[in-house]
C-alpha positions as CSV (number, residue, x, y, z in Angstrom):
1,X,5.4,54.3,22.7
2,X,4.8,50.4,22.5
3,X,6.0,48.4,26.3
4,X,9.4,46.9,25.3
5,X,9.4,43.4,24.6
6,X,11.6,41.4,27.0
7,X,13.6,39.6,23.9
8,X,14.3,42.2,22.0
9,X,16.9,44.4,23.8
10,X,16.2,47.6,21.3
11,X,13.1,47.7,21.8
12,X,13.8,49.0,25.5
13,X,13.1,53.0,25.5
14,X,16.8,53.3,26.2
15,X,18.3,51.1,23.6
16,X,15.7,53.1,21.3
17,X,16.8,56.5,21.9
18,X,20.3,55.9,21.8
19,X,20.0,54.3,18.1
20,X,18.1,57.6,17.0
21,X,20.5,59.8,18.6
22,X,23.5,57.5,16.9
23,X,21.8,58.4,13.4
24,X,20.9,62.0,14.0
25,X,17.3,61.5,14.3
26,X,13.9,61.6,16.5
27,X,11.8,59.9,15.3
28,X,12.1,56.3,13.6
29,X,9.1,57.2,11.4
30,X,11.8,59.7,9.1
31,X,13.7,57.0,8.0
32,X,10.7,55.4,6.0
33,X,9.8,59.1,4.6
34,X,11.1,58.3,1.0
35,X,8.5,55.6,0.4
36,X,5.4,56.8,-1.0
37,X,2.3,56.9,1.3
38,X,0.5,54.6,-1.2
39,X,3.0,52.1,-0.9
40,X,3.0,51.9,3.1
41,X,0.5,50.2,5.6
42,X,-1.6,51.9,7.9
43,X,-2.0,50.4,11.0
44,X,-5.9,49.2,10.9
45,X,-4.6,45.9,9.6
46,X,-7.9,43.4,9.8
47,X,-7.1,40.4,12.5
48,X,-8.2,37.4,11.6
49,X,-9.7,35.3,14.4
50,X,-10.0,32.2,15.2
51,X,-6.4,30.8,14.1
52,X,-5.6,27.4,15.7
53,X,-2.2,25.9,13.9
54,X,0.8,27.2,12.8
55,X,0.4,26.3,9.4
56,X,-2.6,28.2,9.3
57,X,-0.7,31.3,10.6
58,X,1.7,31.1,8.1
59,X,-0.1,30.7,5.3
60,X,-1.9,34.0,6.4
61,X,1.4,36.0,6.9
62,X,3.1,34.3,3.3
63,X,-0.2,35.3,1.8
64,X,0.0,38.8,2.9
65,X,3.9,39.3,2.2
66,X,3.8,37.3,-1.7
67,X,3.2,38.2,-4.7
68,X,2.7,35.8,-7.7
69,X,1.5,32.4,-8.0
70,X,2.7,29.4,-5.9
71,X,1.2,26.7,-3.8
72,X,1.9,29.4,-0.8
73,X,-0.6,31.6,-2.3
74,X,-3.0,29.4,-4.4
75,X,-5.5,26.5,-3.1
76,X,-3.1,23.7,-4.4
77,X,-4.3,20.4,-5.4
78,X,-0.9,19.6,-7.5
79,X,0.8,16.2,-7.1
80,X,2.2,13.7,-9.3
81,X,5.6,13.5,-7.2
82,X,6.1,16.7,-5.1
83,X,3.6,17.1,-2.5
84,X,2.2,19.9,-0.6
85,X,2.8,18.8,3.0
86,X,2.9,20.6,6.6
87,X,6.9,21.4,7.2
88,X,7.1,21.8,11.3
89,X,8.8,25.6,12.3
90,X,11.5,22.7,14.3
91,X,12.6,21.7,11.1
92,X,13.7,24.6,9.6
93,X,15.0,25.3,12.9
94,X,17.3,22.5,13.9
95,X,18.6,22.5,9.7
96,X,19.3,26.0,9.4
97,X,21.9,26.1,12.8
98,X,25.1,26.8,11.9
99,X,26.6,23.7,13.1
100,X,24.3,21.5,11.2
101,X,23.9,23.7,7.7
102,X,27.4,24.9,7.9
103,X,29.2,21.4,8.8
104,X,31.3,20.2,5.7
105,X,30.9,16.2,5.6
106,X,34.3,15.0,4.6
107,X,36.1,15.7,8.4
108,X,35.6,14.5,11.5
109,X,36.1,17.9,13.0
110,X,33.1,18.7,11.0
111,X,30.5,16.9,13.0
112,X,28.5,18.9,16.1
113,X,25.6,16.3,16.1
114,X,25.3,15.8,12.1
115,X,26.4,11.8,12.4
116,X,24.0,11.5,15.5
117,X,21.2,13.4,13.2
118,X,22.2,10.9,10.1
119,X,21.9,8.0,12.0
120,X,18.7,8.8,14.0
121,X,17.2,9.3,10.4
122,X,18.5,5.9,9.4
123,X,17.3,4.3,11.6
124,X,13.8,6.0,12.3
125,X,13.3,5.6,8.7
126,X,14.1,1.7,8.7
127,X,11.7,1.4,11.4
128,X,8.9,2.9,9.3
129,X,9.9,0.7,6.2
130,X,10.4,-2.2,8.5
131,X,14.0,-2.7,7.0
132,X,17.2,-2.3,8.8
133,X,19.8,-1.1,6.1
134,X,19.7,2.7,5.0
135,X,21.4,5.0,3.2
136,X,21.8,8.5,3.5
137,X,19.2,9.8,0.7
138,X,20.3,10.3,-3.1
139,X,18.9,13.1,-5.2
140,X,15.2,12.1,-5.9
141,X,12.6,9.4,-5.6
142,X,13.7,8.7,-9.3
143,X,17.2,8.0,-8.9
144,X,17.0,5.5,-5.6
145,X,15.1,3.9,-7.8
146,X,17.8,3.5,-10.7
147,X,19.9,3.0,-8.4
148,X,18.2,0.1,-6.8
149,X,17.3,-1.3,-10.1
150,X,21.4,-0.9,-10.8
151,X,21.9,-2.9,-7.6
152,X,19.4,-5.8,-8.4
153,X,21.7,-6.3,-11.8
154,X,24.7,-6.3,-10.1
155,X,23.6,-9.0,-7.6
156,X,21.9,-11.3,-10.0
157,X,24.1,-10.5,-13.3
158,X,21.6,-10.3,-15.3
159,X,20.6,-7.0,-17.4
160,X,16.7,-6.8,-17.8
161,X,14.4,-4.9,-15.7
162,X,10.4,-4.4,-15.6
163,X,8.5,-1.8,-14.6
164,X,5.1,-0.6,-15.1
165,X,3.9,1.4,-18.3
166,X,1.7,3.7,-15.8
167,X,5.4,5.2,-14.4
168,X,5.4,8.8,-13.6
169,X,7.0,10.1,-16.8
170,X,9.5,12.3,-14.8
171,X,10.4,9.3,-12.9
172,X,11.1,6.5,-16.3
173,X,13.2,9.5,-17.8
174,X,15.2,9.6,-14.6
175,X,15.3,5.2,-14.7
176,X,16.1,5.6,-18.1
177,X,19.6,7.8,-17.5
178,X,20.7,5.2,-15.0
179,X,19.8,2.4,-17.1
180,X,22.7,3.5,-19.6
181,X,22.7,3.2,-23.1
182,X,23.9,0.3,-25.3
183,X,26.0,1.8,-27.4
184,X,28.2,2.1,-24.1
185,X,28.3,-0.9,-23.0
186,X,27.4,-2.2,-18.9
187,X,23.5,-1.1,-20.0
188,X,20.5,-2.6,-18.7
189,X,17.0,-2.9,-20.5
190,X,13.8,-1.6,-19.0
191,X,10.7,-3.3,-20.2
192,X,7.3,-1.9,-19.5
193,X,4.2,-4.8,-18.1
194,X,0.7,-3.2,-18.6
195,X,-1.4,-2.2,-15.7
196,X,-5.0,-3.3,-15.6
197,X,-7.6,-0.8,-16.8
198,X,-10.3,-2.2,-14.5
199,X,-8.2,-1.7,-11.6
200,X,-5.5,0.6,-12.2
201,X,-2.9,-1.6,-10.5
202,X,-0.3,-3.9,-12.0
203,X,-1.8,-6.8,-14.0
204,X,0.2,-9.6,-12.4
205,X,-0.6,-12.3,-15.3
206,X,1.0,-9.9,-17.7
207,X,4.0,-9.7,-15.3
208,X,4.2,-13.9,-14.7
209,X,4.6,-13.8,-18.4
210,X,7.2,-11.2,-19.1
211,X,9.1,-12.7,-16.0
212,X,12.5,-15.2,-17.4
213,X,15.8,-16.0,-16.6
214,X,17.0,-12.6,-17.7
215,X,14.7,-10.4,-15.7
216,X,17.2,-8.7,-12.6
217,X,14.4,-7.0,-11.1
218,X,10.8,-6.2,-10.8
219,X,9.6,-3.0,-9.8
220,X,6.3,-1.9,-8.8
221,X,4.6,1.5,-6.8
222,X,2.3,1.5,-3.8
223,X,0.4,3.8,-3.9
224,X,1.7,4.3,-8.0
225,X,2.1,7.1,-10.5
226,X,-2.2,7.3,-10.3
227,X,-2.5,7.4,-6.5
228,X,-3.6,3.8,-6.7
229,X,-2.8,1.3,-3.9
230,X,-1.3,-2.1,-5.4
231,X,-3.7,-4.6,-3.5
232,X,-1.7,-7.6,-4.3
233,X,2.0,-6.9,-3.7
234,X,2.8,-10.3,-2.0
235,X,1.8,-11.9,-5.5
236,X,4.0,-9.7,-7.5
237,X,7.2,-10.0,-5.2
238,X,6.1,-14.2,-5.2
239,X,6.2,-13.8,-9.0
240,X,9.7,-12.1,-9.0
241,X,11.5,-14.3,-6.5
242,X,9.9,-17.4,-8.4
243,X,11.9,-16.0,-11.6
244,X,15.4,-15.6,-9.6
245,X,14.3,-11.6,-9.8
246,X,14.5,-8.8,-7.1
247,X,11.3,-7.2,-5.9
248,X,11.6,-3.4,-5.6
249,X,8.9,-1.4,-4.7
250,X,8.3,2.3,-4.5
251,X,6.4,4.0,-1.4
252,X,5.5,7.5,-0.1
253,X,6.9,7.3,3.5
254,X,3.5,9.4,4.7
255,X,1.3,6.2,3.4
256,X,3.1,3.6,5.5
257,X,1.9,5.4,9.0
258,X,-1.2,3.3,7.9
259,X,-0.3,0.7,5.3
260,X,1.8,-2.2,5.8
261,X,5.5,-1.7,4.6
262,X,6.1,-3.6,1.1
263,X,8.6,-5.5,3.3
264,X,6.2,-7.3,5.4
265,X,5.7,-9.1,1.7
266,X,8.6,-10.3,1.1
267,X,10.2,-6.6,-1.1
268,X,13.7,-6.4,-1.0
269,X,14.7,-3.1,-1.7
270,X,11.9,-0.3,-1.0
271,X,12.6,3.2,-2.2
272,X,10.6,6.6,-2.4
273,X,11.0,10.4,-1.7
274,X,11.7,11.7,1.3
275,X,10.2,15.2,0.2
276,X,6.9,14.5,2.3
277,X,8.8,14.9,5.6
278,X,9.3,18.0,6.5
279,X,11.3,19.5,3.0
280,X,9.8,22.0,1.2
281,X,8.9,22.5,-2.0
282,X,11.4,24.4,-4.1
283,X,12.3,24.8,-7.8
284,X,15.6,23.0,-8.8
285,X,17.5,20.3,-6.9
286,X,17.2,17.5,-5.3
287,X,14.5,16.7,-2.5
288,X,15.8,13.5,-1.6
289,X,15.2,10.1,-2.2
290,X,16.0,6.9,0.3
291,X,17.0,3.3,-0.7
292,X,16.3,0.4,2.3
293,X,17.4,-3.1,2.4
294,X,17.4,-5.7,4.8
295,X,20.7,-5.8,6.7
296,X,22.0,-8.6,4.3
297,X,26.1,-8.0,3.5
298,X,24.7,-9.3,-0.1
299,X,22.7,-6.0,-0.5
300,X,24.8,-3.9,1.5
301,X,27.8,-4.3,-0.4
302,X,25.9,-3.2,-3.2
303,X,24.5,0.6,-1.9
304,X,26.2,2.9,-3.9
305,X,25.3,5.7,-0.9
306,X,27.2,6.6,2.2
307,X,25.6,4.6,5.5
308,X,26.4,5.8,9.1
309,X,26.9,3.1,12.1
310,X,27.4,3.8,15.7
311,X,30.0,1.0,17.3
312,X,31.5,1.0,20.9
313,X,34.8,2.6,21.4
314,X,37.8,1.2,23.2
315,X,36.8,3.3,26.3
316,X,34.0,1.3,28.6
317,X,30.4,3.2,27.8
318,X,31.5,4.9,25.0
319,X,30.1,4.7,21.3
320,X,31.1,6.8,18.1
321,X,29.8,7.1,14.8
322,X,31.2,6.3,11.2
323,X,30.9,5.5,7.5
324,X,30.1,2.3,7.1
325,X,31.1,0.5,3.4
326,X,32.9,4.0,2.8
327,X,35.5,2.3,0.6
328,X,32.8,0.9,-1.9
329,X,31.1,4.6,-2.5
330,X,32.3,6.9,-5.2
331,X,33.7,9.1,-2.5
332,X,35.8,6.5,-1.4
333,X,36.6,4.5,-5.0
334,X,35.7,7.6,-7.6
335,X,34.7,6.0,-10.8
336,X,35.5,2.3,-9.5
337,X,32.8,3.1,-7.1
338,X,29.1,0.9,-7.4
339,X,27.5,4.1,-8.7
340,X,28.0,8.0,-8.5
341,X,26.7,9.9,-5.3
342,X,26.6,13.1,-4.1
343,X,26.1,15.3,-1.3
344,X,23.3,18.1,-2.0
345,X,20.7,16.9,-0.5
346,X,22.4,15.5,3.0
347,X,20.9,18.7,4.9
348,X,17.7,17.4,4.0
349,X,18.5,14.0,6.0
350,X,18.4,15.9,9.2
351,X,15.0,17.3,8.2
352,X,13.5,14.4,7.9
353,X,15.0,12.6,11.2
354,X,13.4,15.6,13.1
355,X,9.8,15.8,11.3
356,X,9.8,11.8,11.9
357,X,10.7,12.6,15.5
358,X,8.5,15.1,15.9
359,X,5.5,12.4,15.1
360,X,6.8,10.0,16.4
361,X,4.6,6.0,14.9
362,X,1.2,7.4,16.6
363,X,1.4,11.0,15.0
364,X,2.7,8.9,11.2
365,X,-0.6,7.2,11.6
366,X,-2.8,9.5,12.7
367,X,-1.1,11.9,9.2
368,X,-1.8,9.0,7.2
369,X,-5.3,8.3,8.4
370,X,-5.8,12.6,8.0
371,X,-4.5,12.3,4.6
372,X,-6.9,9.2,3.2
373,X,-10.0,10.4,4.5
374,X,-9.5,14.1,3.0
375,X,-8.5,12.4,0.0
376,X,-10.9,9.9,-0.1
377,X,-14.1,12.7,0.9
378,X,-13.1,15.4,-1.4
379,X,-12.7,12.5,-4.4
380,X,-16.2,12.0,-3.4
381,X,-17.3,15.5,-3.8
382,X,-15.3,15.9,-7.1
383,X,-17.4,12.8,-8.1
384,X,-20.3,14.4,-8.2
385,X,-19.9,17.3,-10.3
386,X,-21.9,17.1,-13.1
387,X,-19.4,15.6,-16.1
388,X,-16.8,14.9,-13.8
389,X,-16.1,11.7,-12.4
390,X,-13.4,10.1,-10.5
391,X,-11.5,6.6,-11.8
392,X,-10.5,3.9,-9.0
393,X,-11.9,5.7,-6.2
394,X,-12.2,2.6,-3.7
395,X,-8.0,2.5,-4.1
396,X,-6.6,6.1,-3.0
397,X,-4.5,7.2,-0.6
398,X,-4.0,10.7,-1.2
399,X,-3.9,11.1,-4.9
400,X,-6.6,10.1,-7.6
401,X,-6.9,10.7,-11.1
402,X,-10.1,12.8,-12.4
403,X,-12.1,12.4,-15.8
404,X,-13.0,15.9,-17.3
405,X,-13.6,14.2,-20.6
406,X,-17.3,14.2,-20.5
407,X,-17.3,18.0,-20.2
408,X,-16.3,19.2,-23.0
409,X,-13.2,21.0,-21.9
410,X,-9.9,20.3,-21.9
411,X,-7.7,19.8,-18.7
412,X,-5.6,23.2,-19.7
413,X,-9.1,25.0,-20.3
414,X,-10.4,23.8,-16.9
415,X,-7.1,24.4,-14.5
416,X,-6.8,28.2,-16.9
417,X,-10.6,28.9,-15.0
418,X,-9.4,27.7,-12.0
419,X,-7.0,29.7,-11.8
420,X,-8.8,32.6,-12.1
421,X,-10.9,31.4,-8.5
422,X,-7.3,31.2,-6.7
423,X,-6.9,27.6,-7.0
424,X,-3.9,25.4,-8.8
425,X,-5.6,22.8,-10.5
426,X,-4.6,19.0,-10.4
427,X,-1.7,18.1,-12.5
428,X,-2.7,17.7,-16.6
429,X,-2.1,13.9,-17.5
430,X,-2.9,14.0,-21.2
431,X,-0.3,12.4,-22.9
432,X,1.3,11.0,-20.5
433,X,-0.3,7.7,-21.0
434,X,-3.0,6.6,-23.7
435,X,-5.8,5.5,-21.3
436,X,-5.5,9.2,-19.6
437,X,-6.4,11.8,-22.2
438,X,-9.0,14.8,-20.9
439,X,-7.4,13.4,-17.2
440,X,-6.2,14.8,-13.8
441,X,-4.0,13.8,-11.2
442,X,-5.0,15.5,-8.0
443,X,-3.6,15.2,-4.2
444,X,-5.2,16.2,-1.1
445,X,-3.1,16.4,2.0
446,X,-3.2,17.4,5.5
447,X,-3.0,21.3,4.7
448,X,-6.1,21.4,2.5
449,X,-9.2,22.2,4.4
450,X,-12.8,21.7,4.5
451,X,-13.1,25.3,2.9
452,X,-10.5,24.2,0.3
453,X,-12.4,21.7,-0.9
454,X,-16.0,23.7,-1.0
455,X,-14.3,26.8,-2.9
456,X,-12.5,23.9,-5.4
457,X,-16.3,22.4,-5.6
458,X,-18.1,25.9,-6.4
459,X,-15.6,26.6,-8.5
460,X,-15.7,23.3,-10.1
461,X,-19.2,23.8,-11.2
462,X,-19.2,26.9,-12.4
463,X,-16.3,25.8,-14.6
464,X,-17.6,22.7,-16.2
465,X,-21.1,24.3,-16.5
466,X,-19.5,27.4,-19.0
């Protein structure tokens, strides 16, 4: 008989007896008698020494209890979007307790500590972008986007938008939707600038000459759709504002623990996922997307989303939270409202206020510098395969795109092989863009390790040398 375990009151001797007696037994071991010996453990189950993280330790235990293929059970280098990044145990934690995952929004009665949670990931989240005005998060990366590109027309009256052709495909699709149709009337038009070949990055010339009176908005990523970081962002948003245009720009949150925000040049909306902090990865749904502005009533009045605000009560020391703009939101004005909203992916605000707590601006930049180098090292190492090389590699944060064409084989062919060696391959980009045929986006984060990267190397070789 094990020692009981001070937490778990049945496993007293006691407590154990008297649920065997309850059930007409005497021994626990007869209740698993109707599973067959080969499908049960023995109890010589290897230790594995030497585990220093919780991550680590969980991706031992998922990889024992799964079956199948995932990014839990493979060596994942897929991107392009949804990242593979370390969620904190806190964080499932603090979203799964019953008075945060169970609270229904619309009541006042309703909130044990969700409006506190809201606001604290406001306002975290402003401080990272350097903006003061945010919304609760929409669906997706790709819809803050349409939305803020839905904004920018409203506030300007004008209906034509730019963007660059190197978009993440998923991502213009999404644009698209919310840029309407014309047949329907209140449409906008989304016009595609080039990006430089040399560089990767937006070709500013090409933008200074689609800009015109009729442009509402220019919007650009950092780092974009090929893991490139735009090196000359304070040029693009001149260009814009010198056309009577907003300047929108795209981030992934992890990047700006080391990178200056796109505000600090002038941006006016700045917009990304929120999936990188602390929300899983997960088939279907929404992982969340934010929209920031600076606290301007000119922008404000234009967020389709719901915003909390803390004010002082009429009691001395006292302060209570509530929806700001409420009235101007769907919720508030239904189909009158500045854009259609929902509430799915609310839960996931409170994730990210306490993975962003949980950092805190030293542990952001010490992810962010984590992130580059393992990026930037195992682009190196990909490099030099024989056949293989690695386009923009002085630009990447933690994705870059890699050239299988001088191999022989195609993307499918090479991420088919790797499976076979346990490892997801980066994401296929052929097709998706004319310069990318025989192409690979891959991303590195903090969770791939050194022995990661040697097995993807090994494997690598043997692959391209079939």
């Amino acid at each position: 008989m094990s020692p009981s375990h001070p937490y778990m009151a049945n496993s007293a001797e006691g407590s154990r007896q008297a649920l065997l007696d309850a059930i007409g037994i005497t021994d626990a071991d007869e209740l698993f008698a109707q599973i067959p010996a080969d499908h049960r453990s023995d109890d010589n189950v290897r230790r594995v020494a030497g585990i220093r993280s919780e991550y680590e330790l969980r991706r031992l235990i998922e990889g024992r209890l799964r079956g199948g293929i995932s990014t839990d059970s493979h060596v994942s280098f897929l991107g392009g979007g949804y990242w593979k990044h370390h969620v904190p145990a806190l964080c499932d934690e603090i979203a799964s307790r019953p008075e945060i995952s169970t609270s229904v929004w619309g009541t006042p009665s309703s909130d044990h500590g969700r409006n506190q949670a809201w606001f604290e990931f406001a306002s975290q989240l402003g401080a990272l972008v350097d903006l003061e005005f945010v919304g609760l998060p929409v669906y997706s990366w790709g819809c803050a986007a349409g939305h803020a590109l839905r904004m920018a027309a409203r506030m300007t009256g004008r209906r034509v938008v730019l963007i660059p052709d190197n978009i993440d495909r998923e991502r213009r699709l999404v644009i698209d939707t919310y840029a309407g149709y014309r047949e329907l009337g209140g449409s906008i038009e989304v016009r595609e600038v080039p990006v430089d070949e040399a560089t990767g990055t937006l070709s500013v010339d090409a933008l200074e000459r689609a800009l015109g009176d009729d442009i509402a908005a220019v919007y650009v990523e950092t780092p974009n759709s090929w893991g490139v970081i735009e090196h000359d962002i304070a040029r693009i948003v001149e260009a814009a504002h010198a056309a009577g245009a907003e300047a929108i720009v795209g981030v992934d949150p992890i990047s700006l623990g080391g990178l200056a925000s796109p505000a600090a040049f002038g941006a006016d909306i700045v917009v990304g996922s929120i999936q990188p902090l602390g929300i899983h990865l997960n088939a279907g749904g929404g992982v969340g997307g934010f929209i920031a502005s600076r606290d301007e009533e000119r922008y404000a009045r234009q967020f389709p989303t719901l915003q909390v605000s803390i004010a002082p009560t009429i009691r001395g020391g006292e302060r209570a939270f509530g929806m700001t703009l409420f009235g101007q939101s769907s919720y508030g004005a239904r189909e009158l409202g500045n854009d259609w909203t929902g509430n799915s992916v609310y839960l996931w605000a409170v994730r990210a206020a306490v993975y962003l707590a949980l950092l805190g601006p030293a542990g952001m930049r010490e992810l962010a510098e984590t992130v580059a180098s393992n990026a930037r090292r195992t682009a190196e190492l990909i490099g030099a395969v024989p056949g293989v090389s690695v386009r923009y590699g002085d630009r990447i944060f933690k994705e870059f795109v890699v050239d299988f064409s001088a191999t022989g084989r195609s993307v499918g062919e090479i991420n088919a092989a790797l499976l076979e060696h346990g490892i997801l391959g980066g994401h296929d980009l052929t097709g998706s863009h004319p310069r990318l045929d025989g192409c690979a986006l891959y991303s590195v984060t903090e969770v791939i390790s050194e022995a990661d990267v040697r097995q993807l190397i090994s494997a690598l070789e043997e692959v391209v040398a079939r």
